[in-house]
C-alpha positions as CSV (number, residue, x, y, z in Angstrom):
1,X,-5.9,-11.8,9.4
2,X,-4.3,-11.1,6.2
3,X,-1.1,-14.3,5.7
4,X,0.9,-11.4,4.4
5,X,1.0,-10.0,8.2
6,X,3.9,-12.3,9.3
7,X,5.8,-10.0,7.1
8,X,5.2,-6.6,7.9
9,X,5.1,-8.4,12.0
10,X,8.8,-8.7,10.6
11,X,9.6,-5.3,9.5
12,X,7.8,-3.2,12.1
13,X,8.9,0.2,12.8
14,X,12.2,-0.2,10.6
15,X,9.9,0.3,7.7
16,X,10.4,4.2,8.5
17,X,13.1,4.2,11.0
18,X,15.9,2.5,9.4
19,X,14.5,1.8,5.6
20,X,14.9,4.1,2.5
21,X,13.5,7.4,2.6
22,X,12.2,6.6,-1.1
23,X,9.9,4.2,0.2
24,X,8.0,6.8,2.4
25,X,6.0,9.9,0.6
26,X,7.9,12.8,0.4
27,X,6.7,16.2,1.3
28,X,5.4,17.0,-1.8
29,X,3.8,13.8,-2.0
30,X,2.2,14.1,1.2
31,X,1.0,17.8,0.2
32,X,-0.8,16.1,-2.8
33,X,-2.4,13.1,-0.7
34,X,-3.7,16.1,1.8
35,X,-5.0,18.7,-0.8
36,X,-9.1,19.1,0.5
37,X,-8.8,17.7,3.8
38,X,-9.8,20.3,6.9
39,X,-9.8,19.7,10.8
40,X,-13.2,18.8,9.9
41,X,-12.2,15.7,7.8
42,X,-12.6,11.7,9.0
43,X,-9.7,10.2,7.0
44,X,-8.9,6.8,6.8
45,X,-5.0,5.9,6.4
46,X,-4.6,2.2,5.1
47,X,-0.8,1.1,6.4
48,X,0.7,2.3,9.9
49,X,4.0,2.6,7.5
50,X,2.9,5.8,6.4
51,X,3.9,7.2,9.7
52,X,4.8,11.5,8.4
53,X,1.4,11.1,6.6
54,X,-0.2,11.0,9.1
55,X,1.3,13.0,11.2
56,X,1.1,15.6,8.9
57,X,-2.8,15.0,9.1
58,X,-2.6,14.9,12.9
59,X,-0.8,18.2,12.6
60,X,-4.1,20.0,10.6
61,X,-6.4,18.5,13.3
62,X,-8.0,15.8,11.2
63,X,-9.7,13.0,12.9
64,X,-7.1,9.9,11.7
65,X,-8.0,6.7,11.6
66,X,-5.1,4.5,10.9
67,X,-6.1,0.6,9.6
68,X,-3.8,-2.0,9.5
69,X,-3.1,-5.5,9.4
70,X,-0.2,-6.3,11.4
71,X,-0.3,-6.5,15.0
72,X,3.8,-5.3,14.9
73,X,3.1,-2.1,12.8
74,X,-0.1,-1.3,15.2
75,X,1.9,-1.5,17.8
76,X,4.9,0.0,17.3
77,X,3.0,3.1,16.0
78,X,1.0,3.7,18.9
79,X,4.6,4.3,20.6
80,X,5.6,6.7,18.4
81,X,2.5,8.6,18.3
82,X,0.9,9.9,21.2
83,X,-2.3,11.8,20.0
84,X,-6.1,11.2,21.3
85,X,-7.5,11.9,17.6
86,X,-5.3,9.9,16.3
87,X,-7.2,6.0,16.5
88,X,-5.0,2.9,15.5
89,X,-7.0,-0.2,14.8
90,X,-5.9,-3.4,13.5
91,X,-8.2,-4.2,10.9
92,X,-7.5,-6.0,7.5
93,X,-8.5,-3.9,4.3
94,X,-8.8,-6.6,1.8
95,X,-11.7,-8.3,4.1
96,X,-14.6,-6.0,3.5
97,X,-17.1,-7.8,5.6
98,X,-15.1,-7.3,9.5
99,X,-14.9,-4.0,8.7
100,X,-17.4,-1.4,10.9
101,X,-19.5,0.8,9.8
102,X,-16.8,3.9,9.9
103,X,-17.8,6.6,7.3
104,X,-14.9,8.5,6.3
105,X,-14.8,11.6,4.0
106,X,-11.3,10.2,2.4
107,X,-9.1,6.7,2.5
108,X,-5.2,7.3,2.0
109,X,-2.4,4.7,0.9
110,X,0.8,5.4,-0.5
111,X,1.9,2.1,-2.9
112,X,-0.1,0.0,-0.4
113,X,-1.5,-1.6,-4.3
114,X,2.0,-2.6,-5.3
115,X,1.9,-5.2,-2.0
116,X,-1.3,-7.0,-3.2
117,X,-2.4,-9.6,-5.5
118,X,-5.0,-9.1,-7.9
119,X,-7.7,-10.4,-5.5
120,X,-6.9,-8.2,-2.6
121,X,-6.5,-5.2,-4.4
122,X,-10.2,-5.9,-6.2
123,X,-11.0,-6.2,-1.9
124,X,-9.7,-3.1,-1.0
125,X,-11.2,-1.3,-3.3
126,X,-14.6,-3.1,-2.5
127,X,-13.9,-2.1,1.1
128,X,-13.3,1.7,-0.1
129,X,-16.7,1.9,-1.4
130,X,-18.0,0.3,2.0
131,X,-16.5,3.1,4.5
132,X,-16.6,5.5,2.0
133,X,-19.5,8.6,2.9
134,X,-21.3,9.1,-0.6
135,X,-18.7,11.6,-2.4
136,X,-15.9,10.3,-0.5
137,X,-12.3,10.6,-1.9
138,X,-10.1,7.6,-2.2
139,X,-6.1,8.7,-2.8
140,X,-4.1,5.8,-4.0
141,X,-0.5,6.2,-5.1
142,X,0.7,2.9,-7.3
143,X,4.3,3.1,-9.0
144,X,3.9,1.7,-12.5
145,X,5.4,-1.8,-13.7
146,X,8.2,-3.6,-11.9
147,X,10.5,-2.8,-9.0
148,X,14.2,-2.8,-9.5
149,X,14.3,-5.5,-7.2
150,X,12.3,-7.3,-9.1
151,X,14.1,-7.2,-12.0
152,X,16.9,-7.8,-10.7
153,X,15.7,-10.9,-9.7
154,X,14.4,-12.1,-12.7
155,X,17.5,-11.4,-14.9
156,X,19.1,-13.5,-12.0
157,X,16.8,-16.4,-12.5
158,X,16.2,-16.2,-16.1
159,X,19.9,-16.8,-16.6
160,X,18.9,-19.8,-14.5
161,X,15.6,-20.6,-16.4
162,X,14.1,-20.3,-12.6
163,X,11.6,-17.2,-13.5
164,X,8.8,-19.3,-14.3
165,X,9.0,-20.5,-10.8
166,X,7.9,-17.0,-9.2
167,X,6.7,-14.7,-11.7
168,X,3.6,-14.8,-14.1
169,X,4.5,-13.0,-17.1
170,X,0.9,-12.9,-17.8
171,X,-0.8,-11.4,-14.6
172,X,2.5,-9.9,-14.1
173,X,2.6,-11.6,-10.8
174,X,5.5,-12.0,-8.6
175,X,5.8,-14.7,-5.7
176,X,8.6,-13.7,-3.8
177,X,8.2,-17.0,-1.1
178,X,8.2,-18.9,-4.3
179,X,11.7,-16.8,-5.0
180,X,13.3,-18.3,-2.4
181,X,16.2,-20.1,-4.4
182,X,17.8,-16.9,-6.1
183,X,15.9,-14.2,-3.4
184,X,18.5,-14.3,-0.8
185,X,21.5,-13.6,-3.3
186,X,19.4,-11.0,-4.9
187,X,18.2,-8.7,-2.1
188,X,19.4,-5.4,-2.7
189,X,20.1,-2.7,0.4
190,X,16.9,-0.9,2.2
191,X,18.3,1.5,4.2
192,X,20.0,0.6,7.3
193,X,17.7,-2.6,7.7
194,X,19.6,-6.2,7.9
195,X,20.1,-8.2,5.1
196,X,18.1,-11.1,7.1
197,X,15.4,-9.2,8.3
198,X,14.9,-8.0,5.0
199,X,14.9,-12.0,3.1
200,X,12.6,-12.7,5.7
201,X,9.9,-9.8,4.9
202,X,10.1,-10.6,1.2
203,X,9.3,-14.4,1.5
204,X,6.5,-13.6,3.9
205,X,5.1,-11.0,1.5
206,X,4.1,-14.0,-1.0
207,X,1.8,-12.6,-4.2
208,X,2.2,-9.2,-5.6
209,X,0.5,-7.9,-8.7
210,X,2.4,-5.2,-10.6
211,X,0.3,-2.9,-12.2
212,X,0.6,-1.1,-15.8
213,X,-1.7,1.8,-16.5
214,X,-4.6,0.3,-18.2
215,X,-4.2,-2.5,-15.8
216,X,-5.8,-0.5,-12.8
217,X,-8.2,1.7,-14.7
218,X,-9.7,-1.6,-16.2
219,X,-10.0,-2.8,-12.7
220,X,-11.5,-0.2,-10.9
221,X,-14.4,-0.1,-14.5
222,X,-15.0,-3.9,-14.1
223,X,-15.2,-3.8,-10.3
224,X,-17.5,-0.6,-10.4
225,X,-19.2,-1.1,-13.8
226,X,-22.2,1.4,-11.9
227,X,-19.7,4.4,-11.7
228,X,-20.5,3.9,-8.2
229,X,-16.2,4.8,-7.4
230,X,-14.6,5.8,-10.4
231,X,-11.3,7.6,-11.2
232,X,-11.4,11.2,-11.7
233,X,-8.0,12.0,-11.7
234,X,-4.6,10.0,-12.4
235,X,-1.4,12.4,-11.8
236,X,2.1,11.3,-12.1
237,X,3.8,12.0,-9.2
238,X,7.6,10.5,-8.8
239,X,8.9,10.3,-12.4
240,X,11.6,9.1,-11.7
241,X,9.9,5.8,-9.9
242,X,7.2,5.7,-12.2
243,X,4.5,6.5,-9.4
244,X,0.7,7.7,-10.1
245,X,-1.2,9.2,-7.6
246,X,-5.1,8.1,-8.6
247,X,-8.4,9.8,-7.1
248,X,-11.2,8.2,-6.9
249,X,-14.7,9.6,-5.7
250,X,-17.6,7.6,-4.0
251,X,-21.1,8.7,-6.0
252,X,-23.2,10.6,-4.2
């Protein structure tokens, strides 16, 4: 399984319960990541954090399928959600190869991209195109450069000369386990979760790529240089965050 699992084993169900209701689609976000999909639809939602997603989906009759790779978010969903269409499986994403044979007429994340490194996002989207049916629709929202709490950290540690510890300025690659040293003083408030529960996630969340525009559309043209799942539609969605909702389609 994925190493980033100890952290989101961590987190759990505080993700929505007690986190910040920024870091969950909003309504109109979740009306954009549904637009197209019918009771008839077999949709794939990658992350169990996403938890009004897909109930919203649940609550058009769509046949959900909810993949993720910790064990904690798995099961703490399943308590929450009591629906027989509804089918919670703890599968990891960014390994292509255990996944089944599932065909699904759309895949769903909202910012699951910002929590990956380079190598597992070019994995997910290789695992897309696997459960994709031909013409499939993957819905990807990614927010757009750094985090606050990212730079928060770095002014922290550049004022240290400690940045070049955690962060690749090149890849634009942050390490937060390799943050450790200015992390715990630099943590800033997410929702009503505790400040320790919150230093552990981050160290356990290790490498995560941070993604400029031309960053992901370069990606997804060198990883599919066939066309075979291309981007056919890039929408800004949260202005105020920076966030892109990108569509791409499965050739037929």
């Amino acid at each position: 399984m994925n190493d980033k699992a100890k952290a989101w084993d961590i987190i759990g169900k505080d993700f929505w319960k007690s986190g910040r209701k920024t870091a969950k689609p909003s309504n109109k976000h979740i009306r954009k990541f549904s637009e197209g999909i019918f009771s008839t639809s077999y949709v794939c939602i990658v992350g169990a954090s996403t938890k009004n997603l897909i109930e919203h989906l649940l609550a058009k009759n769509c046949n959900v399928f909810v993949y993720d790779f910790s064990e904690k978010m798995c099961m703490d969903l399943r308590k929450e959600i009591d629906d027989k269409k509804c089918k919670i499986e703890l599968k990891d994403i960014t390994k292509p190869k255990l996944l089944n044979l599932n065909k699904f007429d759309y895949v769903l994340n909202d910012r699951l991209i910002n929590r990956f490194n380079i190598e597992e996002t070019i994995s997910y989207l290789n695992s897309c195109n696997k459960i994709l049916k031909k013409g499939g629709i993957v819905r990807s929202s990614i927010k757009i450069g750094l985090y606050p709490m990212d730079e928060i950290l770095l002014k922290n540690a550049k004022s240290r000369g400690l940045e070049k510890h955690f962060f690749n300025s090149k890849t634009s690659t942050i390490n937060y386990e390799a943050s450790a040293p200015v992390l715990k003083e630099c943590v800033q408030k997410h929702g009503n979760i505790s400040k320790e529960k919150l230093i552990n996630w981050y160290l356990n969340r290790r490498e995560e790529k941070r993604f400029s525009i031309t960053d992901f559309d370069n990606l997804v043209n060198s990883s599919f240089p066939d066309g075979s799942l291309k981007i056919i539609e890039k929408l800004l969605i949260d202005k105020s965050s920076d966030t892109y909702l990108y569509t791409l389609k499965k050739r037929k």
